[in-house]
C-alpha positions in Angstrom: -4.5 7.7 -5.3 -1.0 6.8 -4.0 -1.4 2.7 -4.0 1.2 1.2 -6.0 -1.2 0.2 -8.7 -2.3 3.6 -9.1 0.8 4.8 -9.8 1.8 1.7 -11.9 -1.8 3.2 -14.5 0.0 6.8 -14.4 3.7 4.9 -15.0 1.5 3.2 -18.3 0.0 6.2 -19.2 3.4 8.3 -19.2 5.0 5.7 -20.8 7.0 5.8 -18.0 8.9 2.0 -18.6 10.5 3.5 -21.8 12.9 5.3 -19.4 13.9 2.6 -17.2 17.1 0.8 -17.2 17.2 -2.4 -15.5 19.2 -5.3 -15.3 19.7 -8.4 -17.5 17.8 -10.4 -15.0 14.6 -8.2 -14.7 14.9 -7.1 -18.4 14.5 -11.2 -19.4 11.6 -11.7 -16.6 9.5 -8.2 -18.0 10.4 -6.0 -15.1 9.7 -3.0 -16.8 5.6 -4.4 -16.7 5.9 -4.8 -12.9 3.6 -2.7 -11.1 6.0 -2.4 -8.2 9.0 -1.6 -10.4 6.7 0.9 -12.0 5.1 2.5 -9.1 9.0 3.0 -7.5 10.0 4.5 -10.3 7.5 7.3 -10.5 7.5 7.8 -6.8 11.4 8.5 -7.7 10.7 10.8 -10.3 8.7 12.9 -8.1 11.6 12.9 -5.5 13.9 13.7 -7.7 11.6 17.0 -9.1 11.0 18.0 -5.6 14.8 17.9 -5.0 16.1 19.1 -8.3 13.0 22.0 -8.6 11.3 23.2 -5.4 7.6 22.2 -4.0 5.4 24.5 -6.3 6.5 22.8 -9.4 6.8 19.3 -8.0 2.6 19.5 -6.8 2.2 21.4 -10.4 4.3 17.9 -11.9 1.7 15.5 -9.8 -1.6 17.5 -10.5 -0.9 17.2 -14.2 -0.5 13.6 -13.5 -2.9 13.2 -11.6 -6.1 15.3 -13.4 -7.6 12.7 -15.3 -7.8 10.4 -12.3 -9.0 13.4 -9.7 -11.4 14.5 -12.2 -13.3 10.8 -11.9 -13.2 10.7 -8.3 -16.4 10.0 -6.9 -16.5 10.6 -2.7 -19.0 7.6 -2.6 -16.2 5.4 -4.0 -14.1 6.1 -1.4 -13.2 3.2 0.8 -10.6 3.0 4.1 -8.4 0.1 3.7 -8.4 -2.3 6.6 -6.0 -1.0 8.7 -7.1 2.7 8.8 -10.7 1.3 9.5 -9.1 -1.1 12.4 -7.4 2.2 13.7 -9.8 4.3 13.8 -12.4 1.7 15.3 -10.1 1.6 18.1 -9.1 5.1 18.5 -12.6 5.8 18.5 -13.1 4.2 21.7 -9.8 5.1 23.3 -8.0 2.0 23.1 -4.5 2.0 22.3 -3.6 1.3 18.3 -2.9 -1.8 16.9 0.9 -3.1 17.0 2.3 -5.1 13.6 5.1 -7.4 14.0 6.4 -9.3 10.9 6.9 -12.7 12.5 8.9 -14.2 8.6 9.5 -13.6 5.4 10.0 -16.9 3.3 10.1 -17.4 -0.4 12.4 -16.1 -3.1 13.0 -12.0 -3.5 10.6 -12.3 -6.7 7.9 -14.1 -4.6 7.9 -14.0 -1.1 5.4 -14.6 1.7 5.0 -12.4 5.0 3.5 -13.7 8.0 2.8 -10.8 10.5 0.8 -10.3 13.4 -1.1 -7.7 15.1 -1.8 -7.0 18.8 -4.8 -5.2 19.8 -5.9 -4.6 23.7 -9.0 -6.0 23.0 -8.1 -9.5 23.1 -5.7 -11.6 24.5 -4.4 -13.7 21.6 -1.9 -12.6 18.9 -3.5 -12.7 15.3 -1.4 -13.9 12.3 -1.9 -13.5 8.7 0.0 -13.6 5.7 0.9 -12.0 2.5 2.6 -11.3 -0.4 4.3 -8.1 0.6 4.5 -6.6 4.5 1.5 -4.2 3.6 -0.9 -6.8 2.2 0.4 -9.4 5.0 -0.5 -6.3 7.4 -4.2 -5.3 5.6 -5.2 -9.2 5.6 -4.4 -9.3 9.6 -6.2 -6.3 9.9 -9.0 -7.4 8.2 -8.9 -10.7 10.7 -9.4 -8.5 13.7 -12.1 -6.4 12.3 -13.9 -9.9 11.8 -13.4 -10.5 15.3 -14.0 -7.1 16.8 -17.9 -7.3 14.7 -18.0 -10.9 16.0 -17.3 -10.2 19.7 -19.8 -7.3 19.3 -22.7 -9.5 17.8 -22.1 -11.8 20.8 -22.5 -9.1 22.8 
């Protein structure tokens, strides 16, 4: 319910890119149908409600936002992203959590390319992966050492 393209359908659904003012440059190359622009810019606008109102009516503001979506929610559906499943794997059997490093970020600012790698007790190496933001970069690395972890415990 808070990943970027969620809040990108709720930033469609308000109509939320009407409001936005943006440069030349990002007007020219559709900014305003960005997902990340979008999602920003209602993560802003809650900010900005919680700073201008108080807390009971920014959570009123967000549950209005939010019904529609809450109301389809089905438990089943739910699914941990890598990282939260690699965390909790290895806090579940006292081992100390994973550490992220972004090792370089090439490319232009519209389309660039983490590499980062993770360290986990469990093994000696350092694992790399890579991605078009920090957090995907992070999730695909993560998702390399769960590989690993399941493979090491096969072996075993």
């Amino acid at each position: 319910m808070v990943k970027g393209e969620k809040l990108a359908v709720i930033s469609r659904e308000i109509q939320l890119s009407n409001e936005i003012r943006l440069g030349t440059g990002e007007l020219k190359s559709g900014g305003w149908r960005r997902d990340s622009i979008l999602a920003n810019t209602l993560e802003a606008l809650i900010g900005a409600i919680y700073l201008d109102s108080n807390i009971d009516l920014c959570r009123e503001f967000i549950l209005n936002l939010y019904k529609s979506h809450l109301d389809k929610i089905e438990t089943s559906d739910i699914k941990k992203d890598a990282k939260t499943q690699l965390q909790e794997y290895l806090q579940s059997r006292k081992e100390n959590v994973p550490v992220y490093e972004v090792i370089s970020e090439v490319g232009s600012s519209h389309e660039p390319e983490f590499t980062v790698s993770c360290k986990v007790d469990l093994f000696d190496e350092v694992i790399l992966a890579k991605g078009k933001s920090k957090r995907k970069a992070e999730q695909a690395v993560a998702k390399k050492v769960i590989a690993m972890l399941s493979s090491n415990e096969l072996k075993n």
